[in-house]
FIVO-507370 format. One record per residue (C-alpha): residue in one letter; x, y, z. Coordinates in steps of 0.2 Angstrom, whole numbers, padded with zeros to 4 digits, always signed. Example, Ala and Ser with C-alpha at 12.3 -4.5 7.8 and 13.67 -1.06 7.14 Angstrom:
a+0062-0022+0039
s+0068-0005+0036
***
This chain:
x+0000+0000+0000
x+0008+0017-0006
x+0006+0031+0006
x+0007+0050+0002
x+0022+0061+0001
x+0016+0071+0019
x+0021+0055+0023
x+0039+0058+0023
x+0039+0065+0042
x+0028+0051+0051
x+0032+0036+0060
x+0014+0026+0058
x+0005+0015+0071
x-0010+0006+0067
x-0026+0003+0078
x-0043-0007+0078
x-0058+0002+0082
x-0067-0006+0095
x-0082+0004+0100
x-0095+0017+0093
x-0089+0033+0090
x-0091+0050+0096
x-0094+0065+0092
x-0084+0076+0085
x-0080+0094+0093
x-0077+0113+0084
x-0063+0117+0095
x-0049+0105+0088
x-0051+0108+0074
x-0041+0127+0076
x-0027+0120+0084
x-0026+0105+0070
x-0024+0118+0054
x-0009+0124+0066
x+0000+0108+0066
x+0014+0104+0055
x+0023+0089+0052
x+0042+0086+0056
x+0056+0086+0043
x+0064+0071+0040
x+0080+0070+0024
x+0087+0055+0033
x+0088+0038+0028
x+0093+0029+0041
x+0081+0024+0054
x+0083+0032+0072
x+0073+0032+0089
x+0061+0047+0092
x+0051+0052+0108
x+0032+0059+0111
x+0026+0068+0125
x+0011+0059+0130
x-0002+0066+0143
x-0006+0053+0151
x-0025+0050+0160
x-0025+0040+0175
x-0016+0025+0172
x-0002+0013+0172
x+0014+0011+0164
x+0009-0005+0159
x-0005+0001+0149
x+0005+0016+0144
x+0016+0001+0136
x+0000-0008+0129
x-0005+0008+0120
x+0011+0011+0111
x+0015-0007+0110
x+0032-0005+0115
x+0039-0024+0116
x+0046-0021+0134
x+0043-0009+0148
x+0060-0007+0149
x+0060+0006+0134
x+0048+0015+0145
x+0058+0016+0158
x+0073+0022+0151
x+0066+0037+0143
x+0058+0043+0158
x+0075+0039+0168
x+0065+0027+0179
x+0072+0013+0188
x+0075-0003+0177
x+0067-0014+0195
x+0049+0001+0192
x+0034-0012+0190
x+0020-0011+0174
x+0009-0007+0188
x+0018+0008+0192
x+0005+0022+0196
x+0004+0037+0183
x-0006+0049+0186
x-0018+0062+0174
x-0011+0077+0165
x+0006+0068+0167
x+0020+0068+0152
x+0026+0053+0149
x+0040+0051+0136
x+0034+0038+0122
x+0050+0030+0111
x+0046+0025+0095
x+0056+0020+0079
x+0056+0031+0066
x+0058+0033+0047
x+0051+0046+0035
x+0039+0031+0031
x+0039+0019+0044
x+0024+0008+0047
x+0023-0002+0066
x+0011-0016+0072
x-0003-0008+0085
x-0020-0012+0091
x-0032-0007+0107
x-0048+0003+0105
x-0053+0020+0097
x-0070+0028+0090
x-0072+0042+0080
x-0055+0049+0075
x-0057+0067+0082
x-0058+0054+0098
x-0044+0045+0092
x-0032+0063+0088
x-0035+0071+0103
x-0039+0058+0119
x-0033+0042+0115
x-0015+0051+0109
x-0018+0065+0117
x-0016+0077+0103
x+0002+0070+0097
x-0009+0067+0076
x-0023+0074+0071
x-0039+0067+0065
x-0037+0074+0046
x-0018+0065+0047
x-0029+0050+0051
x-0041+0053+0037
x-0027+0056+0026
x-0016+0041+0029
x-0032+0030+0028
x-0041+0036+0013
x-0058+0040+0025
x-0065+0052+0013
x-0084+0057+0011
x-0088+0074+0001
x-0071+0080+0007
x-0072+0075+0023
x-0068+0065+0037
x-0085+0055+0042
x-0083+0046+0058
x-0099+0035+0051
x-0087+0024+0038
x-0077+0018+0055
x-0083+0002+0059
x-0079-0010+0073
x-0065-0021+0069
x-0057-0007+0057
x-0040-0009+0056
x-0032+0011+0056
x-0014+0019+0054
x-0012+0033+0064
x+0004+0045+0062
x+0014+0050+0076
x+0028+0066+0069
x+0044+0061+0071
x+0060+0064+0061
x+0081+0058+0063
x+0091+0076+0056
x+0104+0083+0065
x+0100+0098+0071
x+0115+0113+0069
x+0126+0099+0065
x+0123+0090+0082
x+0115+0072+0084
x+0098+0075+0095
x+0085+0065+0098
x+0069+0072+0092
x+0054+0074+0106
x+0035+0078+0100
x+0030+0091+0112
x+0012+0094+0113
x+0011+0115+0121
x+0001+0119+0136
x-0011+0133+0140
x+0001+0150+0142
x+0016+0141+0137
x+0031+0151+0127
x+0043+0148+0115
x+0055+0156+0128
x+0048+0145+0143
x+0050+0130+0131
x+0066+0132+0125
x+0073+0132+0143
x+0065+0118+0149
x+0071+0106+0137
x+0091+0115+0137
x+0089+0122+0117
x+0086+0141+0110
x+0071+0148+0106
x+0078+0151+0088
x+0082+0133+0085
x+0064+0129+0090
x+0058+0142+0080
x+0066+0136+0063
x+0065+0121+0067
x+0045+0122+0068
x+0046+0136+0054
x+0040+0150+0068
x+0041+0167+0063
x+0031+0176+0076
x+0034+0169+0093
x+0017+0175+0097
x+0008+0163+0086
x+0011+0148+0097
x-0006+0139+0104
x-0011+0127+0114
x-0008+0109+0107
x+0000+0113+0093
x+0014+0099+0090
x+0034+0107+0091
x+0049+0096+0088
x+0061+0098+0101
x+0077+0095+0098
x+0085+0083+0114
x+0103+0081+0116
x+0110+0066+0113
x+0122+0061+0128
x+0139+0056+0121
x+0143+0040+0134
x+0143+0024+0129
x+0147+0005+0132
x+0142-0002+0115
x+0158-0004+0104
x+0158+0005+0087
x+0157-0014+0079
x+0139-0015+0086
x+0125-0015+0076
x+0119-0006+0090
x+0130+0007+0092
x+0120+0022+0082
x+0107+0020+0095
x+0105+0038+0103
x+0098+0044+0119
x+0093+0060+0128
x+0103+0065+0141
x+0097+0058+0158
x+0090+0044+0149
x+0095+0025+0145
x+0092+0014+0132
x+0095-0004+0131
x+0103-0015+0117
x+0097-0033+0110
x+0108-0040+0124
x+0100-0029+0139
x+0117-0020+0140
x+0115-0001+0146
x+0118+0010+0132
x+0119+0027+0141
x+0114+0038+0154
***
C-alpha cells in the first residue's frame, strides 16, 4: 500500500476500532490547521520520543498503547528505575516520554480501542496526530471530509505520530513531540528542554513567537548524551539517547545515561 508524500515526516501506528464513535467537537479543529509535520531527509532509521499526557493509568498500559515490546524502553526514557513495575501508578495530566522508531515512512504493528477519529487525535494520543492526518493516511473520505460513520468495529487504522532523525545545527539530537500547554512560550519551552528559542523556532518554521497555541505539536530538539558501552562494531551502536536517559541493546546491556 503506497502512502502519500506528507508521509515523509511520520512514523505510523495502526489501531482497531473497538467501539462506537463519538462526536466530533469545533474546537480541535483550530489548533489542528496549526499543526505541521516534522522534517525528516534522513535515511537511516533512528529512535524518536512523544510527549504523552497521560490519563490516569499505568505504565503498563501506557506500554499496551504504544505497543512498545518491553517496559523497559519506557523506563529508560523517563530515567526510571529498570526494577519500576508495569503497575507503576501514573497519574492524569502527566507527560510521559513515548519512544518509537522512526523513518520518514515507517509503518509499526498496534492495536487497542478507538471511535471516531477526532476521539482518536485528541484523547486516546492526546493530541500527538490529528484526525485529518488519520483521514489522510487511511483514505476516510466522504464529500471531502472526514466522516466518523465509515469507521466500523474491527477497522484496522494507521495513525501518524511526527517524528523525524536530522541533525539539528550539526549536532545528533533526539527528536521529542511536544504537545504545548495553556500560556506556554517559546521562551519557557526552550529552557526547559536546554535548546534556543531560535532553534525551536526554525525548526517548527515559527516566525512570530506570538503565534504559538495550545496543542499545537513542536519538535524539540534533545541532546543526545555522548557515553557509551556499546563498541563502534555493534550494530547497536547508532542507537542515541537523551541525556538523563537509557536505552537498552538486544543483549539488555546499558547503552547510556
Amino acid at each position: 500500500m503506497g502512502f502519500p508524500h506528507l508521509l515523509r515526516s511520520l512514523s505510523l501506528l495502526s489501531l482497531f476500532i473497538l467501539s462506537p464513535p463519538l462526536t466530533t467537537t469545533t474546537t480541535t479543529v483550530t489548533a489542528q490547521v496549526r499543526r505541521s509535520f516534522f522534517n525528516c531527509t534522513t535515511k537511516s532509521p533512528c529512535t524518536a520520543v512523544a510527549g504523552y499526557v497521560s490519563p490516569n493509568t499505568t505504565l503498563g498500559h501506557i506500554q499496551s498503547l504504544f505497543q512498545l515490546p518491553s517496559l523497559l524502553p519506557l523506563l529508560g526514557a523517563n530515567g526510571l528505575p529498570s526494577s519500576t513495575p508495569s503497575t507503576h501508578k501514573v497519574l492524569q495530566s502527566s507527560t510521559v516520554r513515548i519512544p518509537f522508531p522512526c523513518r520518514c515512512i515507517n509503518g509499526l504493528g498496534f492495536s487497542d480501542r478507538g471511535d471516531n477519529l477526532s476521539y482518536i487525535a485528541n484523547d486516546v494520543f492526546s493530541g500527538l496526530t490529528v484526525y485529518n492526518q488519520i483521514q489522510t493516511v487511511n483514505y476516510i473520505f466522504q464529500d471531502g471530509n472526514a466522516d466518523a460513520d465509515l469507521l466500523y468495529v474491527g477497522q484496522k487504522l494507521w495513525i501518524p505520530l511526527p517524528c523525524s532523525c536530522d541533525d539539528v545545527d550539526g549536532q545528533q539530537v533526539v527528536h521529542y513531540a511536544h504537545v504545548v500547554a495553556p500560556n506556554s512560550t517559546v521562551n519557557e519551552i526552550a529552557k526547559e528542554f536546554v535548546t534556543t528559542s531560535q532553534t525551536l523556532m526554525s525548526l517548527n518554521g515559527i516566525t512570530d513567537p506570538g503565534n504559538l497555541i495550545a496543542g499545537q505539536v513542536l519538535d524539540v530538539p534533545l541532546k543526545a548524551c555522548s557515553s557509551s558501552d556499546v563498541q563502534i562494531s555493534s550494530p547497536d551502536d547508532s542507537l542515541l539517547a537523551a541525556n538523563g536517559t537509557y536505552v537498552y541493546t538486544a543483549n539488555n546491556c546499558l547503552k547510556c545515561t
